[in-house]
C-alpha positions as CSV (number, residue, x, y, z in Angstrom):
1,X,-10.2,17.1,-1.5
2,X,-8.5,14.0,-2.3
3,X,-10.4,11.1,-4.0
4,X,-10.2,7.4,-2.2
5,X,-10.7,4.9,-4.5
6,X,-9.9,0.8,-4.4
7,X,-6.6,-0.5,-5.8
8,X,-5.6,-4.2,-5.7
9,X,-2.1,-5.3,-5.1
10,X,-0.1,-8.4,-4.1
11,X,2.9,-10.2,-4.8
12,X,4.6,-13.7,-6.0
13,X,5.6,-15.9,-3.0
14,X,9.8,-15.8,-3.5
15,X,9.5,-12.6,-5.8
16,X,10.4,-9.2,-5.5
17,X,7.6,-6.1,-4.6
18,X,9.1,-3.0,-6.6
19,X,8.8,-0.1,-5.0
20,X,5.1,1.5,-5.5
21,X,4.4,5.3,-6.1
22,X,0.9,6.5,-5.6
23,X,-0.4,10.4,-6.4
24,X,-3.1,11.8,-4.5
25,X,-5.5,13.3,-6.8
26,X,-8.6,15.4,-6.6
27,X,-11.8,14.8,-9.0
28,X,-10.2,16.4,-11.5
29,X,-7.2,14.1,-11.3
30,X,-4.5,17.1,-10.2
31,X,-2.0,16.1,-7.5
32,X,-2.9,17.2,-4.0
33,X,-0.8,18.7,-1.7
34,X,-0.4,16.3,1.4
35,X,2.5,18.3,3.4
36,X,2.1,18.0,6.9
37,X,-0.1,14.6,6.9
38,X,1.3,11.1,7.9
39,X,0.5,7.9,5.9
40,X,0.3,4.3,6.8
41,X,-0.6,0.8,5.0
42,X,-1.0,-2.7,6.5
43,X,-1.9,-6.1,5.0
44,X,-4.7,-8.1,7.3
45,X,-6.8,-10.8,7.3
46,X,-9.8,-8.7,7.2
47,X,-10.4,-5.5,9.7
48,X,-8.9,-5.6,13.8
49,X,-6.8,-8.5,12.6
50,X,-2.9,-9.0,12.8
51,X,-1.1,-7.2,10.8
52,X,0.5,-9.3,8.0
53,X,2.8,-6.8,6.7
54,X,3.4,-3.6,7.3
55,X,3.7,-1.8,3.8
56,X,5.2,0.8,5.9
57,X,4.9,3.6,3.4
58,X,6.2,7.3,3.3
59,X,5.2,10.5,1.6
60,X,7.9,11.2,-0.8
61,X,6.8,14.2,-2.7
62,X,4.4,15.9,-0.6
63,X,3.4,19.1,-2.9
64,X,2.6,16.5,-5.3
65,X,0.8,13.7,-3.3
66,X,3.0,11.2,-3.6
67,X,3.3,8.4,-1.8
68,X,6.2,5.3,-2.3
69,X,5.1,1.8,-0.7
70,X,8.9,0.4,-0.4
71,X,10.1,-2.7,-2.5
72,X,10.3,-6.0,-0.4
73,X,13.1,-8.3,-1.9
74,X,12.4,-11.9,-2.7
75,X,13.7,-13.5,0.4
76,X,11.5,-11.5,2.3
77,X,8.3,-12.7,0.1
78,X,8.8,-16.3,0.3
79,X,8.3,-15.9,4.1
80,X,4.8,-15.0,3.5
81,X,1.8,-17.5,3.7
82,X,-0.1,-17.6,-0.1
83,X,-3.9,-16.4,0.3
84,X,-5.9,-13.7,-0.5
85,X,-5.9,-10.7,2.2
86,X,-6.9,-7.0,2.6
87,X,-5.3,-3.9,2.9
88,X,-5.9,0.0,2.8
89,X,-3.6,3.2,3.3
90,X,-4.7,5.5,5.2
91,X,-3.7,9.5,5.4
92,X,-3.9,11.7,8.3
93,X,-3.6,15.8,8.4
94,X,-2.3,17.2,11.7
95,X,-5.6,17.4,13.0
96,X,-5.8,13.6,13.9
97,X,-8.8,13.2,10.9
98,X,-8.0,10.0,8.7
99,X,-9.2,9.5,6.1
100,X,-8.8,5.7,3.8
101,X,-7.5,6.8,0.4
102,X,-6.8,3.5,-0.9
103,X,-8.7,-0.3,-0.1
104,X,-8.7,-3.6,-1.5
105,X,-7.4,-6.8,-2.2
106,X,-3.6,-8.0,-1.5
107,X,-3.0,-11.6,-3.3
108,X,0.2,-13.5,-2.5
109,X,0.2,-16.3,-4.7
110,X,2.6,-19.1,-5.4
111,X,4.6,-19.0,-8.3
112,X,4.4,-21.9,-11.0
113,X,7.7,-21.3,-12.8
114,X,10.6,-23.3,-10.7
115,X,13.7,-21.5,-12.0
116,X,17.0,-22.0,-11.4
């Protein structure tokens, strides 16, 4: 059984995302196995609102429950409006049961340094 649990995340406005790995781990904190599930993320307002951005992550080593949220280069970020929003990542097993893994707040903020 894997654990959900609330992460926070965001970004600087006109900064790059890295690339994000998250393990799936049990109570005792040992890696589960998520072969044969799907995985999504999205950025909202709050619940049943448009998507802001689609984190659009992957499972990338699934006999150790990893998943990568993909980088999102600066140019991309400075598109995005500065406030505080939600998000979550959700699993699914070939069943069709989901189940949220992940939850919680996604800041985009506006950087103060004006560099060159």
């Amino acid at each position: 059984m894997i654990i959900a649990g609330p992460l926070n995340l965001g970004f600087i406005r006109g900064c790059t995302f890295e690339a994000t790995e998250l393990q799936m781990q049990n109570a005792a904190g040992d890696p589960v196995d998520i072969t044969g599930f799907n995985v999504a993320a999205e950025v909202r307002v709050a619940s049943a609102t448009t998507v802001i951005i689609d984190l659009s992550p992957s499972i990338t080593d699934a006999p150790n429950g990893v998943v990568t949220i993909p980088g999102i280069n600066d140019e991309t970020t400075k598109t995005y409006t500065a406030d505080a929003y939600q998000w979550d990542l959700l699993l699914e097993d070939g069943s069709d049961n989901r189940q949220k893994m992940l939850a919680g707040r996604f800041d985009i903020t506006e950087k103060i340094t004006d560099s060159t």
